[in-house]
N, C-alpha and C positions, 0 to 999 in steps of 0.2 A: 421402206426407208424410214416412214415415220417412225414405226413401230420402235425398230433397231435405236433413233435417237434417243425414244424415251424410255428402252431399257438401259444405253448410256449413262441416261441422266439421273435414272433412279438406281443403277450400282453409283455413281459418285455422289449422291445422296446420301445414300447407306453409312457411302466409305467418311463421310465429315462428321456421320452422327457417331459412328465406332471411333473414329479419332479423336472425336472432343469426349468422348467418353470415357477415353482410356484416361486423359488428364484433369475432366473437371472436376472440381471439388469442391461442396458448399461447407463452409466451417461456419458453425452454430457457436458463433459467443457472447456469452452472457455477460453483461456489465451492472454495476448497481450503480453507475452513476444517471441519471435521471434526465430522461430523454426532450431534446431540443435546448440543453447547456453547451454550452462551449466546451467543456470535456467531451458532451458527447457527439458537436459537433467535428472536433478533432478524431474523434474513432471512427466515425462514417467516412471522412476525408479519408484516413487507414486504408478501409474499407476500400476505397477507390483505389486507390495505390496498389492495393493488392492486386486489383482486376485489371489493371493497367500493365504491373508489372510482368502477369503470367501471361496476357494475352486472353483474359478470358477463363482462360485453365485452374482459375482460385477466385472464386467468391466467397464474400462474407457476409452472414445473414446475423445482423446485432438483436439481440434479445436486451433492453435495456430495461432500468429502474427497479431492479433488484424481481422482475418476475420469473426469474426462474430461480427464485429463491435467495437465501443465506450463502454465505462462503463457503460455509460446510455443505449443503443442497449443494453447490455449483461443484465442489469439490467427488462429490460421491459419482452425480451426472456425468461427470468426465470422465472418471472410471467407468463406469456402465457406457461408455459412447452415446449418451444421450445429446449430450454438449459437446463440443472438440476445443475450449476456449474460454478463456474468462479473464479478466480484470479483476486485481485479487488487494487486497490491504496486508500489509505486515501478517495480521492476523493469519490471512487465509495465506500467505506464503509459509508462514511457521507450521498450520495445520499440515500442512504435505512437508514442508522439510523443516523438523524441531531446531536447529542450528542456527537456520538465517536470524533467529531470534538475538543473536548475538549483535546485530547490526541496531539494534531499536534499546537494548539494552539503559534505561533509564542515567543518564547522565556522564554515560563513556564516551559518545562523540558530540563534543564539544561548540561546533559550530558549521555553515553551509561548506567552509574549504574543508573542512577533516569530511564529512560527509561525501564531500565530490571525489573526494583521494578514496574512499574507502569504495566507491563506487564503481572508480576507475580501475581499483586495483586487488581490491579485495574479495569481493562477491561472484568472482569468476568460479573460486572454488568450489561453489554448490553446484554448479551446472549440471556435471556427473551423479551428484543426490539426486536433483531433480530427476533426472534420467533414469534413476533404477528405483523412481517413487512412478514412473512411465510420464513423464512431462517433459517440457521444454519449457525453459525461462527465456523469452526471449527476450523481454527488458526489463530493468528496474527503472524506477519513477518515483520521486521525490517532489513532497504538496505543502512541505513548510515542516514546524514544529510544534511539540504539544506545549502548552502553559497552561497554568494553573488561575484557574477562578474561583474566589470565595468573596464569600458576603463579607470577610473581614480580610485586611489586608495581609497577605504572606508572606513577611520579607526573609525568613529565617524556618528552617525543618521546626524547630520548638514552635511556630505559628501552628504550623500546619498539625503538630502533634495533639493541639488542644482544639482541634475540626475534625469534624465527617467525613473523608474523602469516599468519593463515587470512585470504582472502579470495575470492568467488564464482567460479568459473571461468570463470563467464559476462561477468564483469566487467571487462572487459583495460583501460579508460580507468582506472579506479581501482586497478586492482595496476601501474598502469602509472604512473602519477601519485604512489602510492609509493613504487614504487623508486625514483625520480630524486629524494626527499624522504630517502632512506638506510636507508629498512625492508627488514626483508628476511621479500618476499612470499613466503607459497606459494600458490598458487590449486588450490582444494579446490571438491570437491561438498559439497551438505550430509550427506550420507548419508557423507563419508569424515571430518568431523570430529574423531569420536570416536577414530577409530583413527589419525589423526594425532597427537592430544593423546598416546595412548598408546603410539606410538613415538616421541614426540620429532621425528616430523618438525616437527611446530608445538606453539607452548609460547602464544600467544595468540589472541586470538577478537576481532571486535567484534558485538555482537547486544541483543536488547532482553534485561531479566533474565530475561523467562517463556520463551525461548528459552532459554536455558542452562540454568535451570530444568528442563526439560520433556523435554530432551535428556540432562541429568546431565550436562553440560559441563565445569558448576564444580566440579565434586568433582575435575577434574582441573588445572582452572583458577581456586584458587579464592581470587584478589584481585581483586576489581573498582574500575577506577576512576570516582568521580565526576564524569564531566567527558560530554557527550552530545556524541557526536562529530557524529549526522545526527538529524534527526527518520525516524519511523517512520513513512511516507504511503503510502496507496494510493486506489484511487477503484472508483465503481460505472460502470462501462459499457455499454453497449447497444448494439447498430448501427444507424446511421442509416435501414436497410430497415426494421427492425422499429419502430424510434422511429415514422418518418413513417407508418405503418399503423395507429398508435394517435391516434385521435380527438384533435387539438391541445385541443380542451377540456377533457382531460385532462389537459394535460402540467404544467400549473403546480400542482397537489396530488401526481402523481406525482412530482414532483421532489420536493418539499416531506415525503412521505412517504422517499423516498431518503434526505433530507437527516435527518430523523429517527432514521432505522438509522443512518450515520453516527457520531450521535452516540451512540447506542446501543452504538456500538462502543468508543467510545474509552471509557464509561464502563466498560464491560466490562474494557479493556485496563488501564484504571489500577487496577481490584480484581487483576485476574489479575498485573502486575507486583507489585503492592504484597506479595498474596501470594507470589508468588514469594522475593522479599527475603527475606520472614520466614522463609519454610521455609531458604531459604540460606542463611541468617545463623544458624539454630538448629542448620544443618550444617556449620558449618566456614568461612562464607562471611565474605573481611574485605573491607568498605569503602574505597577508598582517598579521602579527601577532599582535594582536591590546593588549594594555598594561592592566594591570589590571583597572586600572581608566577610559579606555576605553571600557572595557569589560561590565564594570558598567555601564557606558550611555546608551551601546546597551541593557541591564537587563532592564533598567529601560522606555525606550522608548517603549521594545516590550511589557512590562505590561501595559504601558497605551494604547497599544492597543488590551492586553487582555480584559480590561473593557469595550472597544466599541463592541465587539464581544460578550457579556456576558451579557443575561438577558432576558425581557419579549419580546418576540416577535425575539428572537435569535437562534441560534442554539444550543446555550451550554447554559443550564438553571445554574442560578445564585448558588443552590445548589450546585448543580455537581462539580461545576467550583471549587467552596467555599472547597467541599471536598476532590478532589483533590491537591490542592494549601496546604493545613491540612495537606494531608498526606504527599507529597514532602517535606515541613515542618519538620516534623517530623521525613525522614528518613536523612533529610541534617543534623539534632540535634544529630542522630546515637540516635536516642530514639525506 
């Protein structure tokens, strides 16, 4: 009789370890935001969420602070199934789909309401990209705006054209799109910044302010102008392999929790810049508040360098661009 019990008990043994088998799922994602921040406190809460939501059946194992590399590392890893996940910058969303680059686009959206409308309404379109690059987007996330730091004040593009601007090295559409605008680019890493500032190869920056902050940039560069050149956007990704593995009856709370850290972030971003300001302003840091006539120069110099960034052989095809620009349009008309 004993016996009999504990062959019972070990076939429904068997049968919990084949059932949680056929559902669970560790997803490896890597994040470069830097472990025990309040961003990365929010992805761990995720993290939870996700395990709560399956039942067990979806766990997430965070690889944080950029160690498993670059965007592009994180982006290749995901291909090869080394990773199933990541936490990406504009950057690393343009590297897998060239287009989203439309959305960052230097001086075409305007301000947080066009931003939020274009979030809302507009960036659905990639999704299907994402898909046949084998991804899933499953949120966008906004961290504030870039401005402009130099050791001399910026109020007008003719400032800026008689400075060093740092710009990504990664970057060659946009230092490329500036120099034919009359800037004169250098293309730097982030890690050579500083010591550009300090030898004068470069005398300006553009970045959110908890980047300058965080880096001690401004102490070298330290007039900032008010004018947000780009918004600050990145997204949450997955791959398509690991998405489809995970039970569809999940996926619409899983998004929904996504879309929660998201916001999670941005509230995060707007305490972290706001702080920022303070500290830099209590060290030396001056505002530049550029006038409306001057605001306009800056409108009108970053559009003519949307046209160089825009078309056949570009990143942002000339429609896309065209329909964007329509619909911004249209909600600046409250139509």
């Amino acid at each position: 009789m004993l016996k009999g019990s504990v062959r019972i008990l070990l076939v429904f043994m068997v049968f919990a370890v084949v059932s949680v088998g056929v559902y669970a799922q560790t997803i490896k994602l890597a994040s470069p935001l830097p472990e025990g921040t309040e961003w990365d406190t929010s992805l761990r809460r995720m993290a939870g969420d996700w395990n709560r939501i399956t039942e067990g059946r979806v766990r997430v194992r965070i690889y944080p602070g950029g160690i498993a590399g670059g965007e592009g590392d994180m982006i290749r890893k995901m291909r090869f199934g080394q990773i199933d996940a990541g936490v990406f910058s504009a950057f690393g969303l343009k590297a897998m789909v060239p287009e989203t680059f439309v959305v960052t686009l230097p001086g075409l959206i305007h301000n947080d309401a066009e931003l939020d409308y274009t979030l809302d309404t507009f960036v659905g379109r990639f999704d299907e990209r994402f898909r046949e690059e084998g991804f899933e987007i499953l949120a966008w996330s906004k961290t504030g705006w870039a401005n402009l730091f130099g050791n001399q004040p910026l109020r007008t593009p003719s400032d800026l054209k008689r400075s060093f601007l740092a710009v990504d090295n990664s970057e060659s559409e946009i230092a490329a799109a500036f120099k034919e605008l009359g800037f004169n680019v250098v293309p730097v890493s982030l890690n050579e910044v500083m010591v550009g500032l300090q030898s004068g190869q470069i005398d300006c920056i553009y970045t959110p302010p908890v980047v300058a902050a965080a880096y001690q940039w401004f102490a070298l560069a330290p007039h900032m102008t008010d004018f947000g050149i780009a918004p600050v956007i990145g997204g949450l990704v997955i791959t398509q392999r690991m998405w489809s593995r995970i039970p569809e009856e999940y996926h619409e709370e899983l998004r929904s929790s996504m879309e929660k850290l998201a916001r999670d972030f941005y509230s995060e971003s707007v305490r972290l810049n706001d702080a920022a300001l303070r500290v830099m302003k209590d060290n030396g840091l001056v505002v530049i508040k550029p006038t409306r006539a001057e605001t306009d120069t800056w409108l009108a110099a970053m559009s003519d360098g949307q046209n160089l960034m825009v078309g056949e052989g570009k990143a942002v095809p000339t429609e896309l661009y065209e329909d964007l620009s329509s619909e911004l349009d249209r909600f600046r008309n409250g139509q």
